[in-house]
DOKEMI-767665 format. One line per field, with one value per atom (N, C-alpha, C, CB): residue number from 1; residue in one letter; atom name; x, y, z. Coordinates in Angstrom, 3 decimals, always signed. Glycine has a CB too. Layout:
DOKEMI-767665
pos <- NUM / ...
code <- A / ...
site <- CA / ...
c1 <- X / ...
c2 <- Y / ...
c3 <- Z / ...
end
This chain:
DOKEMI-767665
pos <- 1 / 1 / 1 / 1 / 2 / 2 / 2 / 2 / 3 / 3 / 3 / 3 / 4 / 4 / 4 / 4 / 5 / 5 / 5 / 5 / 6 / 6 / 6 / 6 / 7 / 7 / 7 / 7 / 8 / 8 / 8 / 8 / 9 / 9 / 9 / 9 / 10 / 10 / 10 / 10 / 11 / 11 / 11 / 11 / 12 / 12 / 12 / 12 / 13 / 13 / 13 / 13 / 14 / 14 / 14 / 14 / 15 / 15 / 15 / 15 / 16 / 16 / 16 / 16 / 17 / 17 / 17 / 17 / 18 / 18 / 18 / 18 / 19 / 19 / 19 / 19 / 20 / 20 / 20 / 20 / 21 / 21 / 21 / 21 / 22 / 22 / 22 / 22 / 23 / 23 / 23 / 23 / 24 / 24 / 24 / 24 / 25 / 25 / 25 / 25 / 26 / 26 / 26 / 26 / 27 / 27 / 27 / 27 / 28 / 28 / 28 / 28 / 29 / 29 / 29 / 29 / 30 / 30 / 30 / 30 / 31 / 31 / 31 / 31 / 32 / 32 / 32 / 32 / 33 / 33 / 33 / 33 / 34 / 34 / 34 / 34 / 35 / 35 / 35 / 35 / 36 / 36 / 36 / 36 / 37 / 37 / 37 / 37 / 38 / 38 / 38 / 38 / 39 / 39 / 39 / 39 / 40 / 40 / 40 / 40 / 41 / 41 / 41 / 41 / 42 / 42 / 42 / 42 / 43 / 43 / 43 / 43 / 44 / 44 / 44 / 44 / 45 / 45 / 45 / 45 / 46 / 46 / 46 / 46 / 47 / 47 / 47 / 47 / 48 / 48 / 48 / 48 / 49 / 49 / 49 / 49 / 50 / 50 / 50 / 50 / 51 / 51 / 51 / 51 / 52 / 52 / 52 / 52 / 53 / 53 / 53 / 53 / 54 / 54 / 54 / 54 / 55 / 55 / 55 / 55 / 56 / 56 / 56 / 56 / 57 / 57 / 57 / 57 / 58 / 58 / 58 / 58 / 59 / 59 / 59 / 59 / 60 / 60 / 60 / 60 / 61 / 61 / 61 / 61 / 62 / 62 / 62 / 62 / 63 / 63 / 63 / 63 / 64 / 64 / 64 / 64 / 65 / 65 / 65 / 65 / 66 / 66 / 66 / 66 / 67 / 67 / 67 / 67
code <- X / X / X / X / X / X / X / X / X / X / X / X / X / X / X / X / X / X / X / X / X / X / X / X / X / X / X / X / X / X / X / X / X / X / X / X / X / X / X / X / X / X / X / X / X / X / X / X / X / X / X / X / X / X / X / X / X / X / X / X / X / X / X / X / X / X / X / X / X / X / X / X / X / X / X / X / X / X / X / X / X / X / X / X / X / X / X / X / X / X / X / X / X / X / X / X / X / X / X / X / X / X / X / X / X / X / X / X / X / X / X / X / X / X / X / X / X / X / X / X / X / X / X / X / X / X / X / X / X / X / X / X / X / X / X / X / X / X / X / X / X / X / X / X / X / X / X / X / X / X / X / X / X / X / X / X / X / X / X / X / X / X / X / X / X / X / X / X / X / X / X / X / X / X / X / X / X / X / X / X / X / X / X / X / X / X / X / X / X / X / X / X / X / X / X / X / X / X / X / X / X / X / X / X / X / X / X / X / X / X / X / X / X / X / X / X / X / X / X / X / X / X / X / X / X / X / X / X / X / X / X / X / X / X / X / X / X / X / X / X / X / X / X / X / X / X / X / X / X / X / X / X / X / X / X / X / X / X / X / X / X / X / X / X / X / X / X / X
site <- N / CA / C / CB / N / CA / C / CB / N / CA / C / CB / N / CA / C / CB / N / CA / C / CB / N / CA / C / CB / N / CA / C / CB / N / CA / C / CB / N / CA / C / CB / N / CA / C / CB / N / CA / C / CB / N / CA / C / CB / N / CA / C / CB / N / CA / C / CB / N / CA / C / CB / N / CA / C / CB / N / CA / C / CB / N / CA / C / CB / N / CA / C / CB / N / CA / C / CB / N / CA / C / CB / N / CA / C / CB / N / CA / C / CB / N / CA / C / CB / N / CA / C / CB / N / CA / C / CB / N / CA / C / CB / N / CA / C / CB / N / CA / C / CB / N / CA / C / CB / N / CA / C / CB / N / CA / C / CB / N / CA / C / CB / N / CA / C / CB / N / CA / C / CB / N / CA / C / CB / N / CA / C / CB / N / CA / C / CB / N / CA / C / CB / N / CA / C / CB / N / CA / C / CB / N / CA / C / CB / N / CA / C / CB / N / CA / C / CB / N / CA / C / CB / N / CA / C / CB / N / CA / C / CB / N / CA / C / CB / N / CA / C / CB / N / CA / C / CB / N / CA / C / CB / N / CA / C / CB / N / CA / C / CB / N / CA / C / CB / N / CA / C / CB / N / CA / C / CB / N / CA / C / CB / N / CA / C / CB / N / CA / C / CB / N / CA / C / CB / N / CA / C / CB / N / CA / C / CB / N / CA / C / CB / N / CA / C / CB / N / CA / C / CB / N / CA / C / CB / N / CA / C / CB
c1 <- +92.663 / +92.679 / +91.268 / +93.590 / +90.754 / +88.972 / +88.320 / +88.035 / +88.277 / +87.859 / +88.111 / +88.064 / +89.195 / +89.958 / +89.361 / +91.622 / +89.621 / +89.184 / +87.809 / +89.248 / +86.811 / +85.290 / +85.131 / +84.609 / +85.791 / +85.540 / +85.568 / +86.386 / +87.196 / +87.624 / +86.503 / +89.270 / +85.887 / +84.533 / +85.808 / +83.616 / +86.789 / +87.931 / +87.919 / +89.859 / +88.363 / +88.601 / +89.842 / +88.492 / +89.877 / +90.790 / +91.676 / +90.557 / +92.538 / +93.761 / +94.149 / +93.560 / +93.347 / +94.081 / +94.232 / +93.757 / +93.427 / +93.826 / +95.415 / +93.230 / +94.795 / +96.276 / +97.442 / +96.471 / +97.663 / +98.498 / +98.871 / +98.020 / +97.890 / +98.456 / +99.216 / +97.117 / +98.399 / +98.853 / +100.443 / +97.907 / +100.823 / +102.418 / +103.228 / +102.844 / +102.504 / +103.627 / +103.908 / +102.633 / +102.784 / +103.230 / +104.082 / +102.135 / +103.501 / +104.569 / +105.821 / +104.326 / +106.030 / +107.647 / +108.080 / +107.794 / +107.163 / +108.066 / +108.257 / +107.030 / +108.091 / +107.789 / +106.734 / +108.845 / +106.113 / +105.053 / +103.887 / +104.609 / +103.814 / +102.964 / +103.464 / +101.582 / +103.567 / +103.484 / +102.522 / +103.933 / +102.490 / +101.602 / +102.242 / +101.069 / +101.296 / +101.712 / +100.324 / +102.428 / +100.772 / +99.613 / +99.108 / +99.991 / +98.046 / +97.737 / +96.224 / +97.334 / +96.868 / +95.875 / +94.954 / +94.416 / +94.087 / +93.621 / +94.074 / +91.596 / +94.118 / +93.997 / +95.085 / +94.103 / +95.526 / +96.443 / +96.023 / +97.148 / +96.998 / +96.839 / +97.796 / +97.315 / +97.462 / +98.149 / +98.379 / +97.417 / +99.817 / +99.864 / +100.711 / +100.318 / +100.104 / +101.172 / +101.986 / +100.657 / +103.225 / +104.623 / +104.316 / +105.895 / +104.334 / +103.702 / +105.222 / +102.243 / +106.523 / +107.579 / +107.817 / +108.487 / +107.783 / +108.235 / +107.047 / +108.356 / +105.962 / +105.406 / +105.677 / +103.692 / +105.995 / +106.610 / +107.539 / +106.734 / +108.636 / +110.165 / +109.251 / +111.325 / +109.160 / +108.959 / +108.157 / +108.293 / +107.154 / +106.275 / +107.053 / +105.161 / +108.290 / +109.514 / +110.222 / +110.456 / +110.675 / +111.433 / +111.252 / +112.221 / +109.373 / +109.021 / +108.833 / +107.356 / +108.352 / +108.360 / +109.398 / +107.790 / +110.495 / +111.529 / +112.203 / +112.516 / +112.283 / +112.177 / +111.124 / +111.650 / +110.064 / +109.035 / +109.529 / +107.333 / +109.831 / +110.631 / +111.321 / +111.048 / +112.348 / +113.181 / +113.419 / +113.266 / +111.594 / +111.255 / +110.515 / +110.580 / +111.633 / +110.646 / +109.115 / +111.814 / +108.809 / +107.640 / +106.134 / +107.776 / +106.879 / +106.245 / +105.829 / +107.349 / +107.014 / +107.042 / +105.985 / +108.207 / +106.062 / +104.865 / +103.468 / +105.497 / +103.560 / +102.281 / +101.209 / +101.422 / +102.600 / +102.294 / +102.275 / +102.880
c2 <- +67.346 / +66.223 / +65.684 / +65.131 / +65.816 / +65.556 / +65.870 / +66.110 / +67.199 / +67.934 / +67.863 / +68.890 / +67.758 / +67.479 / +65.960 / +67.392 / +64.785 / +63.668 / +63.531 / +62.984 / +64.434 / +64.781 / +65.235 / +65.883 / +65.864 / +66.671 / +65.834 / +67.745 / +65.030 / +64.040 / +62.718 / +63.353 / +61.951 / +61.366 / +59.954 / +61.718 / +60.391 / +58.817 / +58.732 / +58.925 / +57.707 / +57.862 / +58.324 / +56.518 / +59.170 / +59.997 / +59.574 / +60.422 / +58.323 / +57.418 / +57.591 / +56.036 / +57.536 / +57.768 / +59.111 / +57.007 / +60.010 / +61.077 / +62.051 / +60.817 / +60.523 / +61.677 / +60.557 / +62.155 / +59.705 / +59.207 / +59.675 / +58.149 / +60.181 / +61.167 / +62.458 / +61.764 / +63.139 / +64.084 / +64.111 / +64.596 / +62.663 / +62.618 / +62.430 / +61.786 / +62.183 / +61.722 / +63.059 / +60.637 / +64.020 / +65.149 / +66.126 / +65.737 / +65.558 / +66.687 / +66.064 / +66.575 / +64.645 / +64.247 / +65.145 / +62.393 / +64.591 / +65.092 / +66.834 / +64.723 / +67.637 / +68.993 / +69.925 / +69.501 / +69.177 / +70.108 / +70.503 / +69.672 / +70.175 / +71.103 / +71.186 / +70.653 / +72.066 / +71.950 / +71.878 / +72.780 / +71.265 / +71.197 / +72.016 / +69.686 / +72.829 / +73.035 / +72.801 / +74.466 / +72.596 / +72.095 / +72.719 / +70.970 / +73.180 / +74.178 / +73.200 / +75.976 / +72.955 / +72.154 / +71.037 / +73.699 / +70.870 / +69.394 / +69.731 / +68.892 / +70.752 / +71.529 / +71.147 / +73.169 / +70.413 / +70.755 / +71.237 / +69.982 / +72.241 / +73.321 / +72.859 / +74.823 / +72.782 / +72.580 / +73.601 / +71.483 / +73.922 / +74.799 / +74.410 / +75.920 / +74.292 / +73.829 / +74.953 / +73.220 / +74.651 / +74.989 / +75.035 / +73.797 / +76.491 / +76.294 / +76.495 / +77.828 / +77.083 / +76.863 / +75.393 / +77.378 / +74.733 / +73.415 / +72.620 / +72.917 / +72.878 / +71.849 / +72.748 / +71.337 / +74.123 / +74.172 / +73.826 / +74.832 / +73.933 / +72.820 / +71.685 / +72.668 / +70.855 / +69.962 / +69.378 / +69.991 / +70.259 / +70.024 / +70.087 / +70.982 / +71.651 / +71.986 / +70.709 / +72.725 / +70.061 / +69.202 / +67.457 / +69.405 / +67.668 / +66.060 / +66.902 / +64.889 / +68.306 / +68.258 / +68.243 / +69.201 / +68.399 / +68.643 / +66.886 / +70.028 / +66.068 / +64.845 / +64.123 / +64.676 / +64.321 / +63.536 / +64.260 / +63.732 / +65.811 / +65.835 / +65.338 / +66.084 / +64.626 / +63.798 / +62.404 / +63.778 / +61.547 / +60.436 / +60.778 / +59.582 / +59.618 / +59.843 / +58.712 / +59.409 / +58.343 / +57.333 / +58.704 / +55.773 / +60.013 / +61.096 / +61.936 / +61.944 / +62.167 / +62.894 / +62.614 / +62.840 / +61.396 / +60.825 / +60.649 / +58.528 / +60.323 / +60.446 / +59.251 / +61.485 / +58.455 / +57.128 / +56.733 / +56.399
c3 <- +152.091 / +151.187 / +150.967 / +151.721 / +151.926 / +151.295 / +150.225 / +151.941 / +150.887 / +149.482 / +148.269 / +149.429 / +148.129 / +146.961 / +146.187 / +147.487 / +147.419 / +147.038 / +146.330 / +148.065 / +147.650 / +146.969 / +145.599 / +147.692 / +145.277 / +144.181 / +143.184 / +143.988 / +143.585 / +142.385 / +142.163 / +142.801 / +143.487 / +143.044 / +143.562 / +140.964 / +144.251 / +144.984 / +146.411 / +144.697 / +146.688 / +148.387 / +148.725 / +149.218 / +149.898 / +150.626 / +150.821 / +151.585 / +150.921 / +150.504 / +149.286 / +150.598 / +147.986 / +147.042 / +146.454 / +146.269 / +146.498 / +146.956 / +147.314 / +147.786 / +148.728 / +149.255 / +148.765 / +151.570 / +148.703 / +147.612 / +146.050 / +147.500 / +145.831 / +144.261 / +144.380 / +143.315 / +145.749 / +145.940 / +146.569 / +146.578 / +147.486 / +147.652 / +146.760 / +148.382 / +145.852 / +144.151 / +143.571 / +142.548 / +143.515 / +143.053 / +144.004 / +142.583 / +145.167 / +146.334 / +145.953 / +148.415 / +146.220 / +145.784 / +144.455 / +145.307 / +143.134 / +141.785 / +142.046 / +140.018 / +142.786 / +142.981 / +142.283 / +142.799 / +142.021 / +141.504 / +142.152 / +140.472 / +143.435 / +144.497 / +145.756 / +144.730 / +146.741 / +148.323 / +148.946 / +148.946 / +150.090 / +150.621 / +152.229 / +150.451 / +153.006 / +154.205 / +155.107 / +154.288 / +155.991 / +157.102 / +158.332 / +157.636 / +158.503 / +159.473 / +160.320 / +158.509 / +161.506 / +162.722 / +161.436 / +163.893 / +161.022 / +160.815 / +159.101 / +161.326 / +158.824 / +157.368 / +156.398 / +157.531 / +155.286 / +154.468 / +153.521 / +154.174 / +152.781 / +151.854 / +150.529 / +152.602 / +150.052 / +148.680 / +147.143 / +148.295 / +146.837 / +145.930 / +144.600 / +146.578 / +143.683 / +142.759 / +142.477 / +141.467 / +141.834 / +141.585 / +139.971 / +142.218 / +139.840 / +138.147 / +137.450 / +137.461 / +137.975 / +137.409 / +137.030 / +138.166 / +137.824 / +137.928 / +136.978 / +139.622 / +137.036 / +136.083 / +134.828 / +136.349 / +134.598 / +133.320 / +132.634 / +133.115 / +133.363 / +133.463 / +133.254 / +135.236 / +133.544 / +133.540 / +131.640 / +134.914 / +131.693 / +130.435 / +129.352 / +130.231 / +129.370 / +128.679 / +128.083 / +129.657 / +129.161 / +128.680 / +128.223 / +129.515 / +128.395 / +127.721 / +126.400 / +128.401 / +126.490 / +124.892 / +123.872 / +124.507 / +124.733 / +123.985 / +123.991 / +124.711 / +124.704 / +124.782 / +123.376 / +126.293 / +123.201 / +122.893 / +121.316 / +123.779 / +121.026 / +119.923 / +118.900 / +120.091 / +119.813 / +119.753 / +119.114 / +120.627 / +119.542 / +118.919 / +117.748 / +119.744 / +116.588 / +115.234 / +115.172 / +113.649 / +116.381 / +116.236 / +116.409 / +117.880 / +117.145 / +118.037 / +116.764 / +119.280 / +115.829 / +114.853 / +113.865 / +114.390 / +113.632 / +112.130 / +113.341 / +110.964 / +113.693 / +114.676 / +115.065 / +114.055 / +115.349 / +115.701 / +116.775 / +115.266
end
């Protein structure tokens, strides 16, 4: 989660707070090896996922005219 945080330019709390929101919605795992967590996104699942706001966001005619 450091690294990650580093990269992002945040502190390691929020970080790893973004990163439990996406482990909850399923779009990454994380597994943990001695101080190490590893993180992999779930590219099914954020496709499902993308699938069906577009098909959602479709739906609204405010989306459609492009408002």
């Amino acid at each position: 989660m450091t690294l990650i945080a580093k990269a992002l330019g945040v502190a390691q709390p929020t970080a790893s707070r973004h990163l439990e929101i996406l482990k909850q919605a399923g779009f990454i795992t994380v597994q943990r090896h001695l101080k190490w967590s590893y993180c992999k996104r779930d590219e099914a699942a954020i496709g499902e996922y993308l699938n069906w706001l577009g098909a959602e966001l479709a739906q609204r005619p405010e989306v459609k005219q492009g408002r």
